[in-house]
C-alpha positions in Angstrom: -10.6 -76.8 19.7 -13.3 -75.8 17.0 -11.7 -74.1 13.2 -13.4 -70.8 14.1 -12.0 -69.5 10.7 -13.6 -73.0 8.7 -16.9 -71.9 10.5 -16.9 -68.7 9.7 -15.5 -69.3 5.8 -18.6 -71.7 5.1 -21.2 -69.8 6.6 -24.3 -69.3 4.0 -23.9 -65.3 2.7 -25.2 -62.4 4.2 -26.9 -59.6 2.0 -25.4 -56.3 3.1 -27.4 -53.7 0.8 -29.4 -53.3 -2.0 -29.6 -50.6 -4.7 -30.4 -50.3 -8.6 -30.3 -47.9 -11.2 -31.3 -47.8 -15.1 -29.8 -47.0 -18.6 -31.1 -44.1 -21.1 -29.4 -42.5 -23.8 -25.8 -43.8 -22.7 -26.8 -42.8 -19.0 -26.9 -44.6 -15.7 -29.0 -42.8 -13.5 -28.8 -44.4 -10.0 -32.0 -44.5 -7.3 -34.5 -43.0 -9.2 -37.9 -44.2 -10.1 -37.6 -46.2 -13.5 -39.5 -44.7 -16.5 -41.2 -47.3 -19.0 -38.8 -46.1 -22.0 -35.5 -47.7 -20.2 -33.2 -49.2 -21.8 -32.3 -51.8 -19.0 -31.8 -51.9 -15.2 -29.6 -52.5 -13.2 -29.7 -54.2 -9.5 -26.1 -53.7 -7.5 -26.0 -56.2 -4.0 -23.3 -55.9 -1.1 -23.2 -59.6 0.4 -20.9 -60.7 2.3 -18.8 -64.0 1.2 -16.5 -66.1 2.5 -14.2 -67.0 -1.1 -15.7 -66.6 -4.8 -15.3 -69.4 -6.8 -16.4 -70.0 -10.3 -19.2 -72.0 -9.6 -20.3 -68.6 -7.3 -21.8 -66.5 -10.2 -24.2 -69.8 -10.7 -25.3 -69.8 -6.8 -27.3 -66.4 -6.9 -29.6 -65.6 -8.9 -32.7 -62.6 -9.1 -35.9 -63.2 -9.4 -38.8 -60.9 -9.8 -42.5 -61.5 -9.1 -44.3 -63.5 -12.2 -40.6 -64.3 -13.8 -38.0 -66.8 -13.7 -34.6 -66.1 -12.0 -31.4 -64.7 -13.5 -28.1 -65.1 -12.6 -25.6 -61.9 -11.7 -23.4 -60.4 -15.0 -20.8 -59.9 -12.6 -19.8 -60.5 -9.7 -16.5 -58.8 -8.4 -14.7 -58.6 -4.9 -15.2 -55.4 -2.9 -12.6 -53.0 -1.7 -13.6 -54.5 2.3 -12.7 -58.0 2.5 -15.1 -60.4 2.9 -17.3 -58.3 0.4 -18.4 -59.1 -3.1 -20.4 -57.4 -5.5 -22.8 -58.8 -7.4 -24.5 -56.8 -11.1 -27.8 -57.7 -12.3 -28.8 -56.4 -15.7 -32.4 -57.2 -16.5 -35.0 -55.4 -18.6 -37.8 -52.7 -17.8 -40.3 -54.4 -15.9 -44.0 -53.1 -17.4 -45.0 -52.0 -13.6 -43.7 -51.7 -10.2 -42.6 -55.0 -9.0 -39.8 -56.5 -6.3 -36.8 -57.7 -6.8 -36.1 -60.9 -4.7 -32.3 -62.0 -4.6 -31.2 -65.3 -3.5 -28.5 -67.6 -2.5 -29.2 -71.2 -4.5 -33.0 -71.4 -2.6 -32.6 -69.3 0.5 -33.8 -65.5 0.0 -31.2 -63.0 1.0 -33.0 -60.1 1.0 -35.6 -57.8 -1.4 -36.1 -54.3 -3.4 -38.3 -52.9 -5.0 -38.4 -50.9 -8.7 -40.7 -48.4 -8.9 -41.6 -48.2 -12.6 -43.1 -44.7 -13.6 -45.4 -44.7 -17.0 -45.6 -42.5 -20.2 -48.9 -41.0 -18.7 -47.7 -40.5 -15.0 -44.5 -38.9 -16.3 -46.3 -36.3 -18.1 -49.0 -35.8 -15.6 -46.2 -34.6 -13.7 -44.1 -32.8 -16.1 -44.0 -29.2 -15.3 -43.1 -26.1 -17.6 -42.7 -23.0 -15.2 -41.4 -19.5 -15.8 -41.4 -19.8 -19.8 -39.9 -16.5 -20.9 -39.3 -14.8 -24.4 -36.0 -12.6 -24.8 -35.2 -10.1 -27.4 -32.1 -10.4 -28.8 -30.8 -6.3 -29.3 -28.0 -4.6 -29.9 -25.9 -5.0 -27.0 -28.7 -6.7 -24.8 -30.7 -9.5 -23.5 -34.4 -8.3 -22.3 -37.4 -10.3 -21.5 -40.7 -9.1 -23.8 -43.9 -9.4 -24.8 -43.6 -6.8 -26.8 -40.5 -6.0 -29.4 -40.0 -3.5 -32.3 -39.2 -6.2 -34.7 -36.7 -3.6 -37.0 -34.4 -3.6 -33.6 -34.2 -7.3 -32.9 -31.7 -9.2 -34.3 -33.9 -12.9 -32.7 -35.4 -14.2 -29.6 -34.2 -16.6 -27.0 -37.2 -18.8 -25.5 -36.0 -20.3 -21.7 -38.2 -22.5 -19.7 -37.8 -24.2 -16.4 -38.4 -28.1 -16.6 -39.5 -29.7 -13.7 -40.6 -33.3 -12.7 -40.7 -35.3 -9.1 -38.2 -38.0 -11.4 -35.1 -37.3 -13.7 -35.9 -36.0 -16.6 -34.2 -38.9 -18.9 -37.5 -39.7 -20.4 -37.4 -36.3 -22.7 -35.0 -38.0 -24.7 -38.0 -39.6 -26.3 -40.3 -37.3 -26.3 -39.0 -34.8 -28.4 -39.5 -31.5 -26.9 -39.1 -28.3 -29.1 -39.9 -24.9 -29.0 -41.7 -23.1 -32.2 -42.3 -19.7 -33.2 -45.6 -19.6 -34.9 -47.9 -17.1 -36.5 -51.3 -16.2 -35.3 -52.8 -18.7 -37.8 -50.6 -20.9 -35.8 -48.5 -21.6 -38.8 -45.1 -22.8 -38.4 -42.0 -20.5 -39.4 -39.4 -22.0 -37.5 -38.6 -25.0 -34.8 -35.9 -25.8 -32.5 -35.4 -28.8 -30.9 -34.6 -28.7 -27.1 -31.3 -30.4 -26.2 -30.7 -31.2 -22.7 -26.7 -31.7 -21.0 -26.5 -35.3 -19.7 -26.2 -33.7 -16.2 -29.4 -31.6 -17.0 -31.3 -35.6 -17.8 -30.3 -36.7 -14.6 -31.8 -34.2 -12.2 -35.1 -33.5 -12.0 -35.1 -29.7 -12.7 -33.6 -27.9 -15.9 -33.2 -24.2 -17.5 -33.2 -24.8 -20.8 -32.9 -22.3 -23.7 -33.4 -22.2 -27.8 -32.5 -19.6 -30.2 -35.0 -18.6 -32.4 -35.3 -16.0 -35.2 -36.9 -12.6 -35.0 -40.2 -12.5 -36.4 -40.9 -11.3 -39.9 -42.9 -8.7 -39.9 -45.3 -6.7 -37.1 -47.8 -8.3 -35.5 -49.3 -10.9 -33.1 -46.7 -13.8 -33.1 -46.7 -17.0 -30.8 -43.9 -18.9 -29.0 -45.0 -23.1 -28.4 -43.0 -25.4 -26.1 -43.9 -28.9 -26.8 -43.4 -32.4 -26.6 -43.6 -33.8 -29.9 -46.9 -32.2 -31.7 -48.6 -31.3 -28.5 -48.1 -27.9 -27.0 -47.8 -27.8 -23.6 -47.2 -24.3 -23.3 -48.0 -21.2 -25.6 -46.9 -17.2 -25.0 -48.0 -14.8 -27.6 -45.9 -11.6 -28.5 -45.9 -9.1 -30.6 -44.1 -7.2 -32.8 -44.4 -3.3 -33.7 -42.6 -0.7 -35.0 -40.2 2.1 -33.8 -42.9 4.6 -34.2 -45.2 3.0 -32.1 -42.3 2.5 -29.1 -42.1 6.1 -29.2 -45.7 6.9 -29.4 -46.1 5.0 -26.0 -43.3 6.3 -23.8 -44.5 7.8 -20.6 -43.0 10.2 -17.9 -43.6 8.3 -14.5 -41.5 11.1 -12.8 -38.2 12.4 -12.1 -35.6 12.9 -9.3 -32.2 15.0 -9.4 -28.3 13.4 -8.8 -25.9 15.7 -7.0 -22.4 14.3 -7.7 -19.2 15.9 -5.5 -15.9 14.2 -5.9 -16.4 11.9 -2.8 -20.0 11.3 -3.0 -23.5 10.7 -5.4 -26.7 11.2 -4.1 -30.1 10.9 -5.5 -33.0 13.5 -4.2 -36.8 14.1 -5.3 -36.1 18.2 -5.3 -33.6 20.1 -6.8 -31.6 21.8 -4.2 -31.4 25.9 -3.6 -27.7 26.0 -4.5 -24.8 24.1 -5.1 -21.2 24.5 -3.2 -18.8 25.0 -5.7 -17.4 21.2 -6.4 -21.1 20.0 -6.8 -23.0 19.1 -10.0 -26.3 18.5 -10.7 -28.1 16.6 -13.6 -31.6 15.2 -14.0 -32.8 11.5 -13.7 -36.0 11.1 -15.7 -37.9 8.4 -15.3 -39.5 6.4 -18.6 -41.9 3.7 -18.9 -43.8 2.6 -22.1 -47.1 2.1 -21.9 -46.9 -1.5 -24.7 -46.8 -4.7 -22.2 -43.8 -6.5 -21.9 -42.5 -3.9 -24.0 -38.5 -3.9 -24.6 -37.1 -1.5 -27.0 -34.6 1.3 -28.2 -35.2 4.5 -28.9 -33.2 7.6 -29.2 -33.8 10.8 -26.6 -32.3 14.1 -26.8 -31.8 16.5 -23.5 -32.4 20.0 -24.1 -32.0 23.1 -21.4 -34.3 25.8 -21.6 -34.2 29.2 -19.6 -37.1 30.8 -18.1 -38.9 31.7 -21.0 -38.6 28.1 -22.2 -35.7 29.4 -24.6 -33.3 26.7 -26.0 -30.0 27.3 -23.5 -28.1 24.2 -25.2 -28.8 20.5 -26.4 -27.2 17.6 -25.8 -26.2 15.2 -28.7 -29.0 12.2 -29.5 -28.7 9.0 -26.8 -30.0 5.8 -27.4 -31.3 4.0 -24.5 -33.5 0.6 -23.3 -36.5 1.4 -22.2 -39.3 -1.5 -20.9 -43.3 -1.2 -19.6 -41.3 -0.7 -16.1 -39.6 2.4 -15.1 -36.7 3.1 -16.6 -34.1 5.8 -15.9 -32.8 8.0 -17.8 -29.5 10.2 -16.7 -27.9 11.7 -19.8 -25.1 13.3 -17.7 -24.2 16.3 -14.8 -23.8 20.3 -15.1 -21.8 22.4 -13.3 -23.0 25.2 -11.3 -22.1 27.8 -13.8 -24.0 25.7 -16.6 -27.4 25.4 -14.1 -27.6 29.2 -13.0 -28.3 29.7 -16.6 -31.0 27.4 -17.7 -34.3 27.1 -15.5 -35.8 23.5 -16.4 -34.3 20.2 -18.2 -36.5 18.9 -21.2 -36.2 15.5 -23.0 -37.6 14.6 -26.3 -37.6 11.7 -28.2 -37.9 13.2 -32.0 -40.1 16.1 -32.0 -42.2 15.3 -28.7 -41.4 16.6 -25.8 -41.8 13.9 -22.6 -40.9 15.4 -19.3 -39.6 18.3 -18.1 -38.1 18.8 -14.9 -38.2 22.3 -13.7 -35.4 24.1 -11.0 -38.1 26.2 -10.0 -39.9 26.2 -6.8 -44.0 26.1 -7.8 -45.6 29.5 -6.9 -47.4 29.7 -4.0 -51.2 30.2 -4.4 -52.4 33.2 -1.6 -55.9 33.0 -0.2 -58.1 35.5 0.7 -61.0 35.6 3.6 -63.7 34.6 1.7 -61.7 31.1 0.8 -60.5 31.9 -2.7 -57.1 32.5 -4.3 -55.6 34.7 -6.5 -53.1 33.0 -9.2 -50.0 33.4 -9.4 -48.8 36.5 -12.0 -45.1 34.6 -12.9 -45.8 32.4 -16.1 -44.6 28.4 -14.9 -44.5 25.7 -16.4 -46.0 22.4 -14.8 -43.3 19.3 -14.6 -42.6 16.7 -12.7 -40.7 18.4 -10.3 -44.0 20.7 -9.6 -45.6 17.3 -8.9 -43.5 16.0 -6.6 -43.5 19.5 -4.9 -47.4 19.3 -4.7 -47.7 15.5 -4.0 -44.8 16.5 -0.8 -47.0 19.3 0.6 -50.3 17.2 0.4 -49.0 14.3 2.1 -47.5 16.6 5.2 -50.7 18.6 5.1 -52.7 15.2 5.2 -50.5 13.8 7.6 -50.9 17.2 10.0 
């Protein structure tokens, strides 16, 4: 009767699986294209084995086109019986070759390592969403546009991309520089990626920089080593000129009652008796990018545009995109005394919302009008009242 298990024991070995990886920077990165600045690389095979002996490590070798072979580093038993592995360290090959493993002269089976150049790396090297933040007093906003007295520096975040990991930036050195507009430089961080961040091929990374100088045109430069990749230009202005360029874009009215809060365009006719009313104005600067502080004050005015009360100065955020403003709720004993809601920011008034219903303008049969006698004052509310009544009569 035939030694099934003899037969079996000194069979020639079987190549189960391939794989290989490559060291940077005190990383292994597994199954990823290798870049030309690696350190080594490493080829993993699954065979299958009847014993290992001493003389086993001597019996395989790897060979690569052009090149003579190489015997395994190590080769160690797998958790399945019957299994070894077997480690191959080798250096960077300069361009995409295979990888032929073999058993004393019989070839047990191939792979192949993708090499990926300097030139093809940064071909494909991609910097998206690059984005400036001012640093202020209690808050993180994006800009292109900063009042330089208020910031206290700038955080630059970019989006790092490639179709490989991103190992190779080790080498190149990228940084991110705040320049001048001569394109002078007054300060430069270096980037510093996680080790996680080197082995994936996308990463949010972020620098602090400091706030510029002075007012003016400034620029932010990511870049590899000397060469800029990307550029964003900012600038700085004063606290006069944020003021100078806010804008009313409108305004709206917030009812609050103990069990609910509700937003609406027009003030209502009356409150019930738990209700309270306050106005929402609605800011914008006209700078782009623009992210700032400034201090507004609300003021209620009766029907002659008398001073009824103010409120004490508030400091709020305010960007190129709308920004509300609610500086607080009234009771209804406060609103049947004041007639319209004014905010200022110093001495200039910018908005006023009215509680007033805009007169109505009576024609006559020859098609002309007679103006209304009551003295009003046009706000946003009146616009919203007239933009309202235009779109129902367009839409009759």
């Amino acid at each position: 009767m035939p030694d099934l298990f003899s037969a079996t024991r000194s069979s020639p070995p079987q190549s189960q699986a391939m794989r290989y990886s490559y060291e940077k920077a005190g990383l292994t990165i597994d199954d990823q294209p290798i870049p030309w600045c690696a350190e080594s690389v490493i080829v993993e095979a699954l065979v299958r084995i009847g014993t290992i002996t001493p003389r086993t490590r001597l019996e395989f070798g790897l060979k690569l086109t052009g090149s003579a072979s190489i015997p395994p580093e190590v080769v160690r038993p797998d958790e399945t019986p019957g299994l070894a592995r077997l480690f191959f360290r080798l250096p960077p090959p300069h361009a995409s070759t295979t990888a032929d493993l073999h058993w004393k002269q019989r070839s047990l089976g191939q792979t192949t390592l993708p090499i990926v150049t300097r030139d093809e790396f940064l071909s494909r090297l991609q910097i998206q969403h690059a984005t400036v933040q001012t640093l202020l007093l209690g808050a993180t906003a994006a800009c292109r546009t900063l009042v330089s007295s208020q910031a206290r520096g700038l955080i630059a975040s970019s989006v790092w991309s490639s179709p490989t990991s991103l190992a190779p930036l080790v080498d190149l050195l990228p940084a991110i520089e705040l320049a001048n507009a001569l394109g002078g430089t007054v300060e430069r961080a270096e980037l510093m990626l996680s080790g996680a961040q080197l082995r994936g091929k996308q990463a949010l990374a972020s620098v602090e920089l400091k706030k510029p100088p002075r007012t003016g045109p400034w620029q932010v430069r990511w870049l590899l080593g000397d060469r800029t990749i990307q550029l964003q230009t900012i600038r700085a202005v004063t606290r006069v000129a944020l003021e100078k360029s806010l804008r009313l874009l409108g305004g709206r009215f917030l009812i609050q009652s103990p069990s609910n809060l509700s937003v609406v365009r027009l003030p209502p006719d009356e409150l019930k008796a738990d209700e309270r009313l306050g106005p929402i104005f609605i800011l914008a600067s006209s700078e782009l990018g623009m992210a700032g502080r400034c201090t507004v004050t609300l003021r209620g005015l009766d029907a002659n545009q008398g001073l009824v009360f103010e409120l004490p100065p508030q400091e709020v955020l305010v960007r190129d995109g709308p920004t509300p403003v609610a500086p607080g709720t009234f009771s209804q004993d406060d609103v049947k005394s004041i007639r319209s809601f004014e905010l200022r920011v110093g001495k200039r008034r910018i908005g006023l919302l009215s509680l007033d219903s805009a007169p109505t303008a009576h024609f006559d049969a020859e098609g002309s009008f007679a103006l209304p006698t009551e003295e009003f004052a046009w706000s946003a509310t009146a616009e919203s009242q007239l933009q309202e009544r235009l779109s129902h009569l367009m839409g009759g």
